[in-house]
C-alpha positions as CSV (number, residue, x, y, z in Angstrom):
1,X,35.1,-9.0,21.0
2,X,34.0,-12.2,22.3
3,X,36.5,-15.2,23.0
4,X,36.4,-18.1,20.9
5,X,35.7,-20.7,24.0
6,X,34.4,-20.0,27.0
7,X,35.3,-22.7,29.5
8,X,32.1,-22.9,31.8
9,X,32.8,-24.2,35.5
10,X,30.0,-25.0,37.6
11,X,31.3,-25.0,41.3
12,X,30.8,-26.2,44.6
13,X,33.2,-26.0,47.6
14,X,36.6,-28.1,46.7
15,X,38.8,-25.5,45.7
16,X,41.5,-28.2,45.8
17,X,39.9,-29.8,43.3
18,X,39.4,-26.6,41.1
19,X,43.1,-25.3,41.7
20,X,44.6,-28.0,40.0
21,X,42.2,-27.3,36.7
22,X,43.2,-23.7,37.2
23,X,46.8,-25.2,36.8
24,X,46.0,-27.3,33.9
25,X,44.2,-24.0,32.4
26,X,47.7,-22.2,33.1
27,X,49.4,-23.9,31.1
28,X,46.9,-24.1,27.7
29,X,49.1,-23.1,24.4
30,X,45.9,-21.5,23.1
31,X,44.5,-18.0,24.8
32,X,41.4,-17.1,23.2
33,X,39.3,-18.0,25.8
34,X,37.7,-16.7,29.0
35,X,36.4,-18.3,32.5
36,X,32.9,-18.5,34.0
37,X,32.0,-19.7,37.4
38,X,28.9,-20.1,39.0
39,X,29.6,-21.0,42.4
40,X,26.9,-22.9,44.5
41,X,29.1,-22.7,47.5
42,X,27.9,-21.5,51.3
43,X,31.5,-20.0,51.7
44,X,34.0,-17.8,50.3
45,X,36.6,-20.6,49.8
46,X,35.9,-20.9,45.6
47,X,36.0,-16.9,45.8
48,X,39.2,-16.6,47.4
49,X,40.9,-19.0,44.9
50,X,39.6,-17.0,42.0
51,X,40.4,-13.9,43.3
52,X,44.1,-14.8,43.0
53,X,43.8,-16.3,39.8
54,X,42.3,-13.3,38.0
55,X,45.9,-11.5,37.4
56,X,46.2,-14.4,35.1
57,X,42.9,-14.9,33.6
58,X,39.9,-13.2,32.4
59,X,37.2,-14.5,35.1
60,X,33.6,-13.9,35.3
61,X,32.9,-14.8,38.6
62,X,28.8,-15.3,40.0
63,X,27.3,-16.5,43.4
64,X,24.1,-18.2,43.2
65,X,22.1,-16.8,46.4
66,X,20.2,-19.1,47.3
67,X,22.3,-21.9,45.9
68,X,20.6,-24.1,43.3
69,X,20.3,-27.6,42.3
70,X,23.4,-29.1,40.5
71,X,21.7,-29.1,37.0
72,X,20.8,-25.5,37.0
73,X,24.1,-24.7,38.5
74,X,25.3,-26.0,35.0
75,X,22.6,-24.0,32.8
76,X,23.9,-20.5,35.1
77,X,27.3,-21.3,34.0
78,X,26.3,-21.6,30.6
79,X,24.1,-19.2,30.5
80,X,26.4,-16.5,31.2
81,X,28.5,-17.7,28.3
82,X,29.9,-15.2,25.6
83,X,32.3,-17.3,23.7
84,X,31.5,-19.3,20.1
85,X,31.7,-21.7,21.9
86,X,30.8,-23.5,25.3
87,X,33.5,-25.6,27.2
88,X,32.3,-27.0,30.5
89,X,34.7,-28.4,32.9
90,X,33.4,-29.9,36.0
91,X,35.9,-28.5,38.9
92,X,37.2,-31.4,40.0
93,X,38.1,-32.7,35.9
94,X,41.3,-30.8,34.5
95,X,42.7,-30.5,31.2
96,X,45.7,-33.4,30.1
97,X,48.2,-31.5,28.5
98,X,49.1,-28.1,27.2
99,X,47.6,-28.4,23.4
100,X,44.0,-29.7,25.0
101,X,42.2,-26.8,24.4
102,X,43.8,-25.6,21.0
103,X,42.9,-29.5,20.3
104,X,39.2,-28.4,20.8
105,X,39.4,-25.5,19.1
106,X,41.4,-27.1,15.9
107,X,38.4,-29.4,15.7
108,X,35.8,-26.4,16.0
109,X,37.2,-25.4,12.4
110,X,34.9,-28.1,11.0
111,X,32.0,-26.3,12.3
112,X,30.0,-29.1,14.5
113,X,27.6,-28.7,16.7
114,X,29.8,-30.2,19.5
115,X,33.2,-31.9,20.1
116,X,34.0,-35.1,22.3
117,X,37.3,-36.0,23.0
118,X,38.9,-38.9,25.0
119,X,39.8,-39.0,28.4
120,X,41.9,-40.1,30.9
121,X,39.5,-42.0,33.8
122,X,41.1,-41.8,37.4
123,X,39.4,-43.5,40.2
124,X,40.1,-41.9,43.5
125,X,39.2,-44.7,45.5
126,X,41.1,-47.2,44.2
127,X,44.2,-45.2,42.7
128,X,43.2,-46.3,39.0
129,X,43.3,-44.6,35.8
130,X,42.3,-45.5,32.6
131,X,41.5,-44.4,28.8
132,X,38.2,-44.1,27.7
133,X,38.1,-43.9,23.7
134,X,35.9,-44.2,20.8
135,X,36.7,-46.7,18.3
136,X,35.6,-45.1,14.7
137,X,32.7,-47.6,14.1
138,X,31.2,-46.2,17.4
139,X,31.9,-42.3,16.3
140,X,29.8,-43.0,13.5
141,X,27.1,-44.6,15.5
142,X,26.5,-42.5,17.8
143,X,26.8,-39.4,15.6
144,X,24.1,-40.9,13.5
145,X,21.9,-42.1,16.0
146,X,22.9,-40.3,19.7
147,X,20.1,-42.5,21.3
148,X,22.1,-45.4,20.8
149,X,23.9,-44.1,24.6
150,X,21.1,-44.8,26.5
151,X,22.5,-48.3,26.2
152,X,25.7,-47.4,27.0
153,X,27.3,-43.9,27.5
154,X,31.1,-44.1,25.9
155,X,31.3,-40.4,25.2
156,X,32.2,-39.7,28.9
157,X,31.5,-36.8,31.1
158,X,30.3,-32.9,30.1
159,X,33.9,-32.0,30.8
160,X,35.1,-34.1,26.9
161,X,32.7,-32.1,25.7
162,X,32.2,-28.6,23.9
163,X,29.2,-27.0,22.4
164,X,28.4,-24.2,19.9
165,X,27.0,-21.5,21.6
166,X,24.4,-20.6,19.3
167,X,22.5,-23.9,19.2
168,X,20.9,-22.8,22.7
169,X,20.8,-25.9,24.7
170,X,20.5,-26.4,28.4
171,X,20.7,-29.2,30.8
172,X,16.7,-30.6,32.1
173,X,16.9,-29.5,35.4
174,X,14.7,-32.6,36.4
175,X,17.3,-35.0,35.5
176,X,20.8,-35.6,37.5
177,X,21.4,-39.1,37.0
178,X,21.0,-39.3,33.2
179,X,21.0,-35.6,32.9
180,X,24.4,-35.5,30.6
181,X,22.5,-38.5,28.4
182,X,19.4,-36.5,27.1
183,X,21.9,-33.4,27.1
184,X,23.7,-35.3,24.2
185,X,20.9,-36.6,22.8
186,X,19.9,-33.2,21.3
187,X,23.0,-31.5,20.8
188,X,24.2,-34.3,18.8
189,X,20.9,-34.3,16.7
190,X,21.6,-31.1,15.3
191,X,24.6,-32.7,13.0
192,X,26.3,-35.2,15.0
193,X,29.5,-34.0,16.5
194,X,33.6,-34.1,15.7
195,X,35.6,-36.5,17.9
196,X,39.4,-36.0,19.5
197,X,40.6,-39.6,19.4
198,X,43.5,-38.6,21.7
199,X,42.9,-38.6,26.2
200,X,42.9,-34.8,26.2
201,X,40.9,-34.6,29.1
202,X,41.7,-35.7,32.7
203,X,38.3,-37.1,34.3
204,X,38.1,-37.4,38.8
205,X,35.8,-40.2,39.9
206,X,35.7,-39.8,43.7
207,X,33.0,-40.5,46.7
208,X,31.7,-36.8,46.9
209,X,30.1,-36.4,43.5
210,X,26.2,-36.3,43.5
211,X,26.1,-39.2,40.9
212,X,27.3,-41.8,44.3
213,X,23.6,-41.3,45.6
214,X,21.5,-42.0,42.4
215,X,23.3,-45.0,41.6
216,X,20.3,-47.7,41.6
217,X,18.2,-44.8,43.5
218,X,14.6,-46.1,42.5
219,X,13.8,-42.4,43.6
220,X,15.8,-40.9,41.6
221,X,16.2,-43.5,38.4
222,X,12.4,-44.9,38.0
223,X,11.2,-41.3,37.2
224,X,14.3,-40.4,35.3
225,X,13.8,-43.1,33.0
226,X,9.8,-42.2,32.4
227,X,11.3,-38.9,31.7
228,X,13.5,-39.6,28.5
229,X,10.7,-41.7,27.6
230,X,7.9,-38.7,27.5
231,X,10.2,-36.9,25.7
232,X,11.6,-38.8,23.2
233,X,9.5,-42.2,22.8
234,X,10.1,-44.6,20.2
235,X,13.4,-43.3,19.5
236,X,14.4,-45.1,22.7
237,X,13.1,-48.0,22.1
238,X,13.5,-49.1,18.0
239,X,16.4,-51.8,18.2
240,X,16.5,-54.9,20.1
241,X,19.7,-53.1,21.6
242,X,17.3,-50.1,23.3
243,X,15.3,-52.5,24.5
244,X,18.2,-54.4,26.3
245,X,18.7,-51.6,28.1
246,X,15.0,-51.0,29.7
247,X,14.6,-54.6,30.4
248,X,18.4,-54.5,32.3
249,X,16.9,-51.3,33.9
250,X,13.6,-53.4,35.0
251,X,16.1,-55.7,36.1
252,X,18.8,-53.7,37.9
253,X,16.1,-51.9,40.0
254,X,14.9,-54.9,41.3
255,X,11.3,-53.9,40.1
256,X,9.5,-56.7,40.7
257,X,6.1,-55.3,40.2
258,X,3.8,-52.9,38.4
259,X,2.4,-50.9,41.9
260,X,6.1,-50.6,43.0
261,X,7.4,-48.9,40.0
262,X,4.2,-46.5,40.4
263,X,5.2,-45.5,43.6
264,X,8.4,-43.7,42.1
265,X,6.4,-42.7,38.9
266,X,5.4,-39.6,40.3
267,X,2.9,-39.0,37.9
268,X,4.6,-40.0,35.0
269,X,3.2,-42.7,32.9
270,X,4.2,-46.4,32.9
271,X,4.5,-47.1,29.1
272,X,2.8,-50.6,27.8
273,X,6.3,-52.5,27.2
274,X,8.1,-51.4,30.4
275,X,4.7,-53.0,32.2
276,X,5.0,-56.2,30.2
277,X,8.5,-56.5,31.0
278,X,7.9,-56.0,34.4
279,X,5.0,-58.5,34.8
280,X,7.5,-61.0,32.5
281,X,10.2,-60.7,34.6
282,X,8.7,-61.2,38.2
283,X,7.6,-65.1,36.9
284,X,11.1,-65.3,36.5
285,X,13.6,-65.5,39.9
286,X,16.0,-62.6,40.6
287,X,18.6,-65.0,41.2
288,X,18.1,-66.1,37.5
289,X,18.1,-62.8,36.1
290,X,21.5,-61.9,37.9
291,X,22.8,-64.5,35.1
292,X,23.5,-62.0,32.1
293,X,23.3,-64.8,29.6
294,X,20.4,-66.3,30.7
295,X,18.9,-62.5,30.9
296,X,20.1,-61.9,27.7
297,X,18.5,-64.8,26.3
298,X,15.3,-64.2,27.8
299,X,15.4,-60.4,26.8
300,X,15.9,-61.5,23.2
301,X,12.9,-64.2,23.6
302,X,10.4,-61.1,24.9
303,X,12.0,-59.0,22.6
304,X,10.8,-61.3,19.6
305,X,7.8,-62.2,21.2
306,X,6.1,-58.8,22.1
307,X,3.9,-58.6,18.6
308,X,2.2,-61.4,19.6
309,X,1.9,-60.5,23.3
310,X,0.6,-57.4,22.2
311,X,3.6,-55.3,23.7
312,X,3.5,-51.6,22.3
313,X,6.8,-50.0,22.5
């Protein structure tokens, strides 16, 4: 018989890192669960941890020769899956307490089609850690409208998050950077999701992961960005909020004109607002736009101007 969870962990190298969630996994009041790795490593060094963890565990253990890219890393792992549920746990994330898991799976009674809980937030670099919670007003937002976090993603990493298994959803494996993003967008359109108010989860942020090189990666966001808007459109875009968040991405990438964003396009089509916004924007000095208040302000003025500009969205 299947287990209810199946904790999914997509790997690569840094069995330090994935030792200590073996620990934290240890320790879990609730058992109904089993392990799956997918290990992109180009040594034995994951193998040989799990090897003497699977006395303890039941562990479903698979190589991936060749390796693969991050994202379909994750889709092997969940792939592989048997349990009513899907718990990913990226290796170097642990769980923060003995009742985490039987936390998730209390909250799976109400039959959602995924769970978010808090999380503790510990930055490596600068020996920092921090909560990261929903307030109720924003549980109730972004459960009835998930495209509400393209604005701003409170829900956290994959690892505060588990998934029924039978609503059959993968990661895109042409996104990294806002890959976990669209991933929520349609697992929480299926009925918005149950939240765990208390930091169940413990969450690494630390130079190696592979989000350090897209951060402001024109190569990697600018095509990104045309991606979620091919695929989902005007849900991106309906609320003056939404469209904060393009014109902040216009502005953040330092796009300062309509050639320049095609030559990270690749192939994917400029939509009619995001070239207004770019051709509004490069009248205006960068230095100017580094003011949020004064970009705010001339957001809103765009924003409230675009019927009569003719800007589509």
């Amino acid at each position: 018989m299947p287990p209810l969870i199946s904790i999914c962990i997509p790997t690569y190298h840094r069995p330090d890192y994935l030792q200590k969630l073996f620990a934290s996994i240890e320790i879990q009041d609730f058992k109904d669960f089993d392990i799956v790795i997918t290990d992109n490593s180009s040594d034995d060094s994951v193998l040989n941890l799990v090897n003497s963890y699977t006395h303890k565990f039941k562990i479903s253990y698979f190589r991936n020769t060749p390796s693969v890219s991050m994202t379909e890393n994750w889709n092997n792992c969940i792939r592989k899956a048997t349990g009513t549920w899907i718990k990913v746990m990226h290796s170097d994330d642990s769980f923060a307490g003995k009742d985490a898991l039987g936390a998730f799976a209390e909250a799976a009674r109400k039959q959602p089609a995924a769970i978010f809980s808090a999380l503790y937030v510990h930055n490596e670099t600068f020996n920092t850690t921090k909560i990261d919670q929903l307030n109720p007003s924003e549980v109730e937002l972004y459960s009835n409208n998930p495209y509400m976090l393209l604005y701003n993603n409170l829900v956290g990493s994959p690892s505060t998050c588990m998934v029924r298994n039978d609503i059959n959803e993968l990661y895109d494996p042409r996104l990294g950077w806002i890959v976990d993003i669209d991933y929520y967008f349609r697992i929480i359109s299926h009925s918005g999701f149950s939240y765990i108010p208390e930091p169940i989860i413990n969450m690494t942020q630390n130079e190696t992961q592979v989000t350090q090189d897209c951060f402001r990666n024109k190569a990697v966001e600018i095509p990104e960005g045309l991606i979620l808007l091919q695929k989902y459109g005007s849900k991106l875009t309906g609320n003056i909020t939404q469209y904060n968040s393009w014109w902040r991405f216009i502005r953040n990438m330092s796009i300062r004109s309509v050639e320049e964003c095609q030559q990270y396009a690749k192939g994917y089509e400029i939509p009619k607002f995001l070239v207004n916004i770019i051709n509004f924007q490069k009248r205006i000095p960068e230095t100017t736009l580094s003011n949020r208040y004064i970009s705010r302000l001339l957001m809103t003025l765009h924003y409230f101007l675009r019927f009569k500009l003719n800007i589509s969205i």
